[in-house]
Steps between C-alpha positions, in 0.01 A plus 500: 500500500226761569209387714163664396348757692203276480667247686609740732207640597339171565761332694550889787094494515508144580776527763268746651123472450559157604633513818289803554155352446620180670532704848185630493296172451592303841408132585517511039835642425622239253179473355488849409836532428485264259186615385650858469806376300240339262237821496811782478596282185214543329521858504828608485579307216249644287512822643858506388507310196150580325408877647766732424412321104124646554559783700832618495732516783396854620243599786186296341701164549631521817134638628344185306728256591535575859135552556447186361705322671380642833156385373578138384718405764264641768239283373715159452585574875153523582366216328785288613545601910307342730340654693345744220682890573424716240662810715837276567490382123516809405759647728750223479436574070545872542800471732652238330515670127579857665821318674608335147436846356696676705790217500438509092606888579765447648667311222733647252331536169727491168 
């Protein structure tokens, strides 16, 4: 049995975004773990089941997706953390989705 690359991709960015976004958030690491599990669903599920239908899977959907991401998960963070950081929302989102990118990478591709 072949696992989708779908399935894939969710299950190597959630072994790292989570733990990732986790670390940065002391005194609230389960809480935003759990909240990043939840938020990194959102988007990479759509971004890799819906997008490369709209956009292809070229340049335009990896710029879309990931941007979006970034965006959206940046702003869950920030609405969710306490206290308010908009800088650390948006460096644990950046870091996070450049680390799952890069692991994404480093995975063979058929």
């Amino acid at each position: 049995m072949r696992i989708p690359g779908y399935l894939i991709a969710w299950v190597v960015t959630l072994l790292v975004e989570v733990p990732c976004v986790a670390a940065l958030y002391r005194g609230q690491r389960l809480k935003m773990g759990l909240v990043c599990a939840v938020a990194t669903s959102a988007t990479n599920l759509p971004m890799n089941l819906l997008l490369p239908h709209w956009l292809g899977t070229g340049l335009l959907f990896l710029l879309v997706g990931e941007t979006a991401a970034v965006v959206l998960e940046a702003a869950v963070y920030f609405a969710v953390s306490r206290p308010r950081n908009l800088p650390l929302a948006m460096i644990a989102s950046a870091l996070a989705n450049g680390l799952s990118f890069a692991a994404g990478l480093a995975l063979p591709h058929p």
